[in-house]
C-alpha positions as YAML, in Angstrom:
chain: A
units: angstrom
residues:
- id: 1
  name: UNK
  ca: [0.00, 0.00, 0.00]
- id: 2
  name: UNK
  ca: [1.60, 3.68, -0.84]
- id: 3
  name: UNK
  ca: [2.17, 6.16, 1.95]
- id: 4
  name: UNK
  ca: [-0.49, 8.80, 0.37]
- id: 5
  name: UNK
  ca: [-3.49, 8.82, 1.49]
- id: 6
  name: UNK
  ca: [-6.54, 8.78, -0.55]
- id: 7
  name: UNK
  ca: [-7.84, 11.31, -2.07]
- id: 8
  name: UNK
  ca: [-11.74, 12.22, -3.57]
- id: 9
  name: UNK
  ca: [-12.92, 9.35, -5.95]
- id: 10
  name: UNK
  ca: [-9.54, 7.24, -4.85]
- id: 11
  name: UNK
  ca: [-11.46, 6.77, -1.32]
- id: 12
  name: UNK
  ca: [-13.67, 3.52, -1.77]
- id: 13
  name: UNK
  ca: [-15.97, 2.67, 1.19]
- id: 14
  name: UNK
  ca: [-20.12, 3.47, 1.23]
- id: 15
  name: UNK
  ca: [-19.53, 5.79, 4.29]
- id: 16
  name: UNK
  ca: [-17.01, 7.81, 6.18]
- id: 17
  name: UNK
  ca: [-17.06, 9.84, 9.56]
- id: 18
  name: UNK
  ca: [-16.52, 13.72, 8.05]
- id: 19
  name: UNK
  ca: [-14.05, 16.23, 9.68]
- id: 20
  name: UNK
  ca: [-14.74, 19.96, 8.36]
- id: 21
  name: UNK
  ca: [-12.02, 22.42, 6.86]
- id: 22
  name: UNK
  ca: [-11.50, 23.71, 10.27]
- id: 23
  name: UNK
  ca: [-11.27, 20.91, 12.54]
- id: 24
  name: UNK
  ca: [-15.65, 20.36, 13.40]
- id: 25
  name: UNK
  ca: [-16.66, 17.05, 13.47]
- id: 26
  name: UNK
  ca: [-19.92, 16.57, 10.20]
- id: 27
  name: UNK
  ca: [-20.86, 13.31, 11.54]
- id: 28
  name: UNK
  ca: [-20.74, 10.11, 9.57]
- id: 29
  name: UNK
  ca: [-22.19, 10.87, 5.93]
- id: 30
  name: UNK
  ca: [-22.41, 8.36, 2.65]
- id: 31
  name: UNK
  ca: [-19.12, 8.79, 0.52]
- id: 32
  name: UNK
  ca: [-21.41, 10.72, -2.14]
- id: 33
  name: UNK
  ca: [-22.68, 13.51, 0.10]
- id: 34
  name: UNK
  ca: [-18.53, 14.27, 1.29]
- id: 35
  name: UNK
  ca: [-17.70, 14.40, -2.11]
- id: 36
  name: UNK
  ca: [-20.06, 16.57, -2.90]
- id: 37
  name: UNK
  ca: [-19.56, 19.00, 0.23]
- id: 38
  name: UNK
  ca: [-15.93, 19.14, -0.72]
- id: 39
  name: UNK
  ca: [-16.49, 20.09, -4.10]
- id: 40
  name: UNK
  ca: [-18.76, 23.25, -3.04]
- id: 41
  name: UNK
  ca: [-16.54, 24.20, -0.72]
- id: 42
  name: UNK
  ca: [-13.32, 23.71, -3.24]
- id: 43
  name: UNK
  ca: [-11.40, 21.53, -1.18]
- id: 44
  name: UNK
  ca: [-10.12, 17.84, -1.28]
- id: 45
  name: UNK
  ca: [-11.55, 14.72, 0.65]
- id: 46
  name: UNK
  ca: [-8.57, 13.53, 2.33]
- id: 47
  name: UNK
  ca: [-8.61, 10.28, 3.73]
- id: 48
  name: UNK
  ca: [-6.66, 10.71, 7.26]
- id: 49
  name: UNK
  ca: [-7.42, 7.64, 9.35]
- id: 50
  name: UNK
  ca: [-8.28, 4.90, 7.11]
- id: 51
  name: UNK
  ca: [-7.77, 1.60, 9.68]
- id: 52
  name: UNK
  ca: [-11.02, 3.49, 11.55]
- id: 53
  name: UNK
  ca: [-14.26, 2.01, 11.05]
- id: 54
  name: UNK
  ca: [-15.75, 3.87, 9.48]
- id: 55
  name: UNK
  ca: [-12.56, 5.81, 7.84]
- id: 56
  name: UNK
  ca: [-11.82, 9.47, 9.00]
- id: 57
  name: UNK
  ca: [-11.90, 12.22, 5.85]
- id: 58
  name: UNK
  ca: [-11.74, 15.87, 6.44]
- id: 59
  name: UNK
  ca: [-11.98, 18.58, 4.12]
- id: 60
  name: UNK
  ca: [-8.74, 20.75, 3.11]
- id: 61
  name: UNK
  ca: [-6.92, 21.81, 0.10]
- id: 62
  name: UNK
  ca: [-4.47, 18.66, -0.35]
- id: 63
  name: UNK
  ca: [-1.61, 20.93, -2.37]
- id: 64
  name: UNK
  ca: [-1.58, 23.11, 0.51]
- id: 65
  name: UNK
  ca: [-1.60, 20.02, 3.13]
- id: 66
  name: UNK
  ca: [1.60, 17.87, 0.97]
- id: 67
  name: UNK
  ca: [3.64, 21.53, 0.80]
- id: 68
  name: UNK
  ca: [3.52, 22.10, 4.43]
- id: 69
  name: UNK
  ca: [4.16, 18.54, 5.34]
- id: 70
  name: UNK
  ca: [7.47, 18.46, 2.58]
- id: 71
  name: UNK
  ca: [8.41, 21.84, 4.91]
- id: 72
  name: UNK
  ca: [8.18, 20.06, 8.31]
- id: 73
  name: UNK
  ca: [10.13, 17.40, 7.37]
- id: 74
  name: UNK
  ca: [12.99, 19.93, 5.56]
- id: 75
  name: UNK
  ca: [12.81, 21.65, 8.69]
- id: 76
  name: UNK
  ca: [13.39, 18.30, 11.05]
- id: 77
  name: UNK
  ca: [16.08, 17.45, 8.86]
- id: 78
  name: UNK
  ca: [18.08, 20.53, 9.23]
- id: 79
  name: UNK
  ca: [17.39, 20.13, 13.01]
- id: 80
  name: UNK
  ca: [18.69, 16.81, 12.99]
- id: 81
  name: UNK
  ca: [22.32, 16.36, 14.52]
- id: 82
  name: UNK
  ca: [24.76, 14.03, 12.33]
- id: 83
  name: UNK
  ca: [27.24, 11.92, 15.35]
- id: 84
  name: UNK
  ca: [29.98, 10.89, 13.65]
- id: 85
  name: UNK
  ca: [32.78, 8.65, 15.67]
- id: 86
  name: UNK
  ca: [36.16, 9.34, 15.12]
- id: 87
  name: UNK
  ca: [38.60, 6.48, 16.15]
- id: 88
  name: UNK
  ca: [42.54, 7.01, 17.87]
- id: 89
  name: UNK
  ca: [44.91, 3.98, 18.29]
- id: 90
  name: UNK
  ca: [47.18, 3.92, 21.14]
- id: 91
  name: UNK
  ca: [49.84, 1.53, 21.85]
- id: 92
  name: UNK
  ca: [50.66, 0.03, 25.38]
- id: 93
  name: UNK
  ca: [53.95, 1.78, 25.90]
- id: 94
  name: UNK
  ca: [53.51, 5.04, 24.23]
- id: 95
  name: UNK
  ca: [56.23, 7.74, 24.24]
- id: 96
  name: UNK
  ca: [54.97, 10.90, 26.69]
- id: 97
  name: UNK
  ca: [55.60, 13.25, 23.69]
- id: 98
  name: UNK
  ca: [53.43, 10.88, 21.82]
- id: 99
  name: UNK
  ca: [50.50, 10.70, 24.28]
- id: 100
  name: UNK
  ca: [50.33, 14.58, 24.10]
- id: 101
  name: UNK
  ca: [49.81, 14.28, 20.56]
- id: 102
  name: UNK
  ca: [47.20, 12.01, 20.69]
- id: 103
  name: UNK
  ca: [45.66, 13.51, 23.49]
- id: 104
  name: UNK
  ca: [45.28, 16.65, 21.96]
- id: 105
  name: UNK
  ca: [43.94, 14.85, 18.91]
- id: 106
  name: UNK
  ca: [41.13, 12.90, 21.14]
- id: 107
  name: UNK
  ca: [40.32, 17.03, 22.83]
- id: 108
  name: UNK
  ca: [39.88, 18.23, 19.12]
- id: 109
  name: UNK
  ca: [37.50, 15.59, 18.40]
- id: 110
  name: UNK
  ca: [35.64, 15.98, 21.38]
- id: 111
  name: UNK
  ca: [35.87, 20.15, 21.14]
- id: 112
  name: UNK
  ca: [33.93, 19.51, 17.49]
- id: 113
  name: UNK
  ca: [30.97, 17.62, 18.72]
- id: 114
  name: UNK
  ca: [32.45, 14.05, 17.67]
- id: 115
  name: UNK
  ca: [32.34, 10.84, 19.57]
- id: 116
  name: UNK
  ca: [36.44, 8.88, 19.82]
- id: 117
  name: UNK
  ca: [36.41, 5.32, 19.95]
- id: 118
  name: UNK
  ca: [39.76, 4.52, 21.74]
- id: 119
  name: UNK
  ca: [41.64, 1.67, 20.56]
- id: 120
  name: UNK
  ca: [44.65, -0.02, 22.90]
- id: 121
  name: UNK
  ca: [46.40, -2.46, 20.61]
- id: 122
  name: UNK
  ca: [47.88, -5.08, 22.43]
- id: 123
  name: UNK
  ca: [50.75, -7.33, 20.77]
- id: 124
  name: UNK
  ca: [52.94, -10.00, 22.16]
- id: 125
  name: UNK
  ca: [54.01, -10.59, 25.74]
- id: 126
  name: UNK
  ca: [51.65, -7.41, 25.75]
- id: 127
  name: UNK
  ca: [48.43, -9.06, 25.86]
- id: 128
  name: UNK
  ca: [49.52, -10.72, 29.09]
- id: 129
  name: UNK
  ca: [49.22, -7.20, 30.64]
- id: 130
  name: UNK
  ca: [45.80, -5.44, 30.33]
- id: 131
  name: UNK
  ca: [46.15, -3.17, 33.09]
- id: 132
  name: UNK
  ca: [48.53, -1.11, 31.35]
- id: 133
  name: UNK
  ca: [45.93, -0.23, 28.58]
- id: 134
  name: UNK
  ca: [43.30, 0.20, 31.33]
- id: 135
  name: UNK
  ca: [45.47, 2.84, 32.74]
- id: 136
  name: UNK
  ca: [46.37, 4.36, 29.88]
- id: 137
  name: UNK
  ca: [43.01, 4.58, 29.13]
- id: 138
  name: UNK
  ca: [41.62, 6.03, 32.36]
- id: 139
  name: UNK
  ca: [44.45, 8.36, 32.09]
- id: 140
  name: UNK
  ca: [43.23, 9.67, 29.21]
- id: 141
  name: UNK
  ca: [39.45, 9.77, 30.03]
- id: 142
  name: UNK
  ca: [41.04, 12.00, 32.84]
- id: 143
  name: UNK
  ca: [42.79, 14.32, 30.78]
- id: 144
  name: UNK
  ca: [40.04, 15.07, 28.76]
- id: 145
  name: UNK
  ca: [37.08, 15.17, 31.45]
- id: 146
  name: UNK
  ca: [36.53, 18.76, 30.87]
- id: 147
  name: UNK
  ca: [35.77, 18.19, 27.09]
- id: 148
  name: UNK
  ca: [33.96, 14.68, 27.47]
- id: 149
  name: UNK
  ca: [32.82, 11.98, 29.34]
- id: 150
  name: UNK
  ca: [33.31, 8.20, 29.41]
- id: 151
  name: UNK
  ca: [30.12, 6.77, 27.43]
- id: 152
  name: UNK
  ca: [31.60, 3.05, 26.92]
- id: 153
  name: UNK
  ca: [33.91, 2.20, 29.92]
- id: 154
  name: UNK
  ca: [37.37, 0.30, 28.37]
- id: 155
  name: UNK
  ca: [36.71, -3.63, 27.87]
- id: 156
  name: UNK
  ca: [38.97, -6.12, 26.30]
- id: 157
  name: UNK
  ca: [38.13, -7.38, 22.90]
- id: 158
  name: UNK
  ca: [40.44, -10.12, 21.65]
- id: 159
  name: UNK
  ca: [44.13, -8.45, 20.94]
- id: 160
  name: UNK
  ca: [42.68, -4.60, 21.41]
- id: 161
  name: UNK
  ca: [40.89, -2.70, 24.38]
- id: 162
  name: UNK
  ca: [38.29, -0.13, 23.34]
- id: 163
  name: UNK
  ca: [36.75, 3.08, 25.00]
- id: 164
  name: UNK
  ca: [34.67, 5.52, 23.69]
- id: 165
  name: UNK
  ca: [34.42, 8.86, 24.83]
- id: 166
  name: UNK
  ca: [31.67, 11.58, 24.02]
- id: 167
  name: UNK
  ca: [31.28, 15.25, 24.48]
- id: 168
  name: UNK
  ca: [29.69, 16.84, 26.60]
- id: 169
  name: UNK
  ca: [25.78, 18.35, 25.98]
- id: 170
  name: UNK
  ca: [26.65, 21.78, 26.66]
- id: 171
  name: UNK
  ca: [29.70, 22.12, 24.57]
- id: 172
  name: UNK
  ca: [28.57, 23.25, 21.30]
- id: 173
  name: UNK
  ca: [30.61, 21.58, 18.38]
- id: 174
  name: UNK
  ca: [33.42, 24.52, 17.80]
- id: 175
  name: UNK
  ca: [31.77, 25.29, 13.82]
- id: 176
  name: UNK
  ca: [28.38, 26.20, 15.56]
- id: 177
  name: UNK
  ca: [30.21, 28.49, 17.89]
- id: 178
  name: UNK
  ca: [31.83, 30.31, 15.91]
- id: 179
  name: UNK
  ca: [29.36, 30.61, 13.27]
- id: 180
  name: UNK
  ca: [26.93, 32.48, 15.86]
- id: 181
  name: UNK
  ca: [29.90, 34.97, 16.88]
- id: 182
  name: UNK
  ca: [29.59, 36.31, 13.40]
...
């Protein structure tokens, strides 16, 4: 069945329960008499409930009803908020100077809105030592508490240990910031 609902001479039942142009309820009238009132009055019989027994029509102009309807949902969609993860590997035994650089990647990310999926790769004689991710990890989720918070706590998963961090509601992505200072 198509998403549109039926329209005048489209709508096939002996009866329907009639809604006026501006909301009143007509009472349940034979299909004839509804298309006739909605051709005096210049409108469309628009079939709005039609699981109801009998089916709910109302009166209105249908262009008018499918334009505002294709505004609403332009208007969610602009609303809507795209998440996108962005991912940083770490290694066990990272160099200080490297862990800066990495942190500050993980604040950027977080600064612009974006969830990080943190990735401890574990190899060798490594993987006999979890704790040492699990630190690194929490020292990092520390580091970067003012920007985000921990949404996935770090688990092992085979040879790698994952976290994911995400920012914060009231810190506006950086881009949105800006573009109000303008």
């Amino acid at each position: 069945m198509s998403p549109e609902p039926r329209i005048n001479d489209r709508i096939r039942v002996s009866e329907v329960r009639l809604v006026g142009p501006n909301g009143e309820q007509v009472g349940i009238v034979r299909i004839d008499d509804a298309l006739r009132l909605a051709q005096e009055a210049d409108l469309d019989l628009v079939e709005v409930a039609p699981q109801a027994r009998p089916p709910v029509c109302k009166l209105m102009d249908y262009g008018k009803f499918k334009y505002e309807s294709a505004q609403k949902a332009r208007e969610a969609r602009r609303n809507q908020q795209l998440t996108v993860i962005k991912e940083q590997k770490l290694r066990p035994k990272i160099d200080p100077h490297d862990y800066e650089t990495k942190k500050g990647h993980v604040s950027r990310f977080l600064s612009h809105g974006n969830k990080v999926k943190v990735t401890i790769m574990f190899r060798g004689r490594e993987q006999s030592r979890p704790e040492l991710g699990y630190r690194l990890l929490q020292r990092l989720a520390d580091d970067v508490a003012e920007l985000g918070f921990v949404e996935t706590a770090p688990k092992q998963d085979g040879r790698n240990m994952v976290m994911v961090l995400a920012p914060h509601k009231k810190a506006r992505p950086k881009s949105a910031a800006k573009a109000e200072s303008e």
